[in-house]
C-alpha positions in Angstrom: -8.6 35.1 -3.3 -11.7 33.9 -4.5 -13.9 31.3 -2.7 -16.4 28.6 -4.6 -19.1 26.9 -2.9 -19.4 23.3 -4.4 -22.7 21.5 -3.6 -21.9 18.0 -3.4 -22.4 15.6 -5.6 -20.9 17.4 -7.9 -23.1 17.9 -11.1 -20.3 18.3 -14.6 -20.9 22.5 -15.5 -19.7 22.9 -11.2 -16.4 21.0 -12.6 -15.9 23.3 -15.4 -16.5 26.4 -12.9 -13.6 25.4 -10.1 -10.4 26.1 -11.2 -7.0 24.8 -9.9 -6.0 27.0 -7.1 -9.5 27.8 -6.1 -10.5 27.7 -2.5 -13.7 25.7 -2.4 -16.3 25.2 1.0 -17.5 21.8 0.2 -21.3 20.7 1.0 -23.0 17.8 1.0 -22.1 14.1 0.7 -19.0 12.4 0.4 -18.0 9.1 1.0 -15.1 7.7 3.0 -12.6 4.8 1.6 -9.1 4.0 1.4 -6.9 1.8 -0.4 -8.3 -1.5 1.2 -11.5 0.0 0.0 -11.1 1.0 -3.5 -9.3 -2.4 -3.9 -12.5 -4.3 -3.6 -14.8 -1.5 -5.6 -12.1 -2.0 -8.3 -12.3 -5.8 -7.7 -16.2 -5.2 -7.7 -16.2 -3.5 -11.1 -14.0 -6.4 -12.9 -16.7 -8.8 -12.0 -19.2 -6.7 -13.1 -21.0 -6.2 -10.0 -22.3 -3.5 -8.6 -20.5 -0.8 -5.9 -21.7 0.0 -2.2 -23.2 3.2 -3.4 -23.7 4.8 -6.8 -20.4 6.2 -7.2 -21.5 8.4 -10.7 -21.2 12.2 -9.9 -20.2 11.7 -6.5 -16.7 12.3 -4.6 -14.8 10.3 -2.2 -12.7 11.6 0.8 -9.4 10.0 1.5 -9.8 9.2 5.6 -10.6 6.5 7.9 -12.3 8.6 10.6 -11.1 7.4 14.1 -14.2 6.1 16.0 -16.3 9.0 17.7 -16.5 10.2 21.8 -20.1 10.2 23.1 -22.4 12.3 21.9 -20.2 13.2 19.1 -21.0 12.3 15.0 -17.4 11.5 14.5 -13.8 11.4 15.5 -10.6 12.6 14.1 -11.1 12.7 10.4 -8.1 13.8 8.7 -6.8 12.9 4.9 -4.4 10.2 3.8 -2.1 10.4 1.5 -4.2 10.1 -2.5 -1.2 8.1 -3.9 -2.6 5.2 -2.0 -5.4 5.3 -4.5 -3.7 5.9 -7.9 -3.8 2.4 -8.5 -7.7 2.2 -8.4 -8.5 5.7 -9.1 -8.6 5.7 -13.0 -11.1 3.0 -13.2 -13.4 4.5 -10.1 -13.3 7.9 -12.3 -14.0 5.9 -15.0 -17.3 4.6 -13.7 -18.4 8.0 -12.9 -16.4 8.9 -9.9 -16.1 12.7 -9.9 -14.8 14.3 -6.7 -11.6 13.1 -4.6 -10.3 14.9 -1.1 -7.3 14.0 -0.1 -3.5 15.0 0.6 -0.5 15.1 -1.6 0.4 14.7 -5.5 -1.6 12.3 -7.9 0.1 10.2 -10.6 -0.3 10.8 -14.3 -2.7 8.2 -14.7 -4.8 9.6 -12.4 -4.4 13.0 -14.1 -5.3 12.3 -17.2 -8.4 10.4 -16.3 -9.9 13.7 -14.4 -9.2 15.3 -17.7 -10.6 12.9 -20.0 -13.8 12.4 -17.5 -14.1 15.7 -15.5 -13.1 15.2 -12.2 -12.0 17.0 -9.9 -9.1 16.7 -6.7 -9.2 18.7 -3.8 -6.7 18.9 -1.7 -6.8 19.4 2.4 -3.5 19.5 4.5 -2.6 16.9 7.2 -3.3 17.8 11.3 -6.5 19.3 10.8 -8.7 16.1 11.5 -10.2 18.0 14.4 -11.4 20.6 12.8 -12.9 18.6 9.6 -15.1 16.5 11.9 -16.7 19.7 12.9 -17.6 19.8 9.6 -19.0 16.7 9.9 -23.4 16.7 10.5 -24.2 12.8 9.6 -22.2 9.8 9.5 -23.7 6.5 8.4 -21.5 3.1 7.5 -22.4 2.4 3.7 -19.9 -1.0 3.1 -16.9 -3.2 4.5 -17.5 -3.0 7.9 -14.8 -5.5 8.7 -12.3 -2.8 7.3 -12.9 -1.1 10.3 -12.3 2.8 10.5 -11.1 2.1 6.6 -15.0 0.8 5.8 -16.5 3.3 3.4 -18.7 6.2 5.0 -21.5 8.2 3.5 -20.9 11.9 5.3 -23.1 15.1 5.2 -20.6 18.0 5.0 -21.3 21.3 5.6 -18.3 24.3 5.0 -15.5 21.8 4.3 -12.7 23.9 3.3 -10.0 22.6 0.7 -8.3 23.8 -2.6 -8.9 22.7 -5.8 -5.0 21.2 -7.1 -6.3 19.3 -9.9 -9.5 18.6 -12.6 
């Protein structure tokens, strides 16, 4: 079983390296949101307004991180389930969205926009939100703070595991 090391963002020739089934130790940035979330970049992009963070190259993690103990950089941390996003997805991957980490099976839609655009889903398993916050170095709120732990995240990752299930 081979293992890929995938520096986040993700620049397009990584993409073409990681294929479906890989095991992949992800590094670097991601960004938390959920479906409240992606609702309003979505809404965001309709208007023609700009998004909470430059969203081109970079990949978003599927978790609302429960608040963190002292002394801690963050709580819990596990997926949710990636259908919650399908709605949205297309048109984030669209603007240059090209990472997602989350749980569970993506529509067609969502499919053939990582194919058409080069993206890439990885996929995590549920009841390990323990162990992903120790992956966890830096957490800073980047938008929607009134979303509470669904507000979107910037998070410096070091060695988080998943498996490639889709580009």
């Amino acid at each position: 079983m081979k293992v890929v090391d995938v520096k986040l963002p993700i620049e397009p020739e990584s993409v073409g390296r990681i294929r479906v089934g890989d095991i992949v130790r992800l590094s670097g940035t991601v960004y938390t949101a959920r479906d409240a979330a992606h609702k309003r970049m979505v809404e965001s992009l309709g208007r023609g307004e700009p998004l909470p963070f430059k969203i081109a190259g970079e990949t978003i993690y599927y978790a609302g991180p429960a608040p963190a103990k002292p002394g801690q950089v963050i709580g819990p941390c596990g997926p949710t389930t990636s259908a919650r996003m399908d709605a949205y997805t297309p048109q984030l991957i669209r603007a240059g969205l090209r990472g997602m980490i989350g749980k569970g099976e993506r529509s067609d839609e969502v499919i053939k926009a990582m194919r058409e655009y080069g993206a890439v889903y990885f996929g995590v398993v549920g009841g390990v939100a323990a162990l992903i916050a120790r992956c966890v170095k830096r957490c800073e709120l980047v938008a929607y703070g009134d979303l509470g732990t669904e507000a979107i995240r910037r998070l410096e990752v070091a060695g988080l595991m998943a498996v490639a299930l889709g580009k």
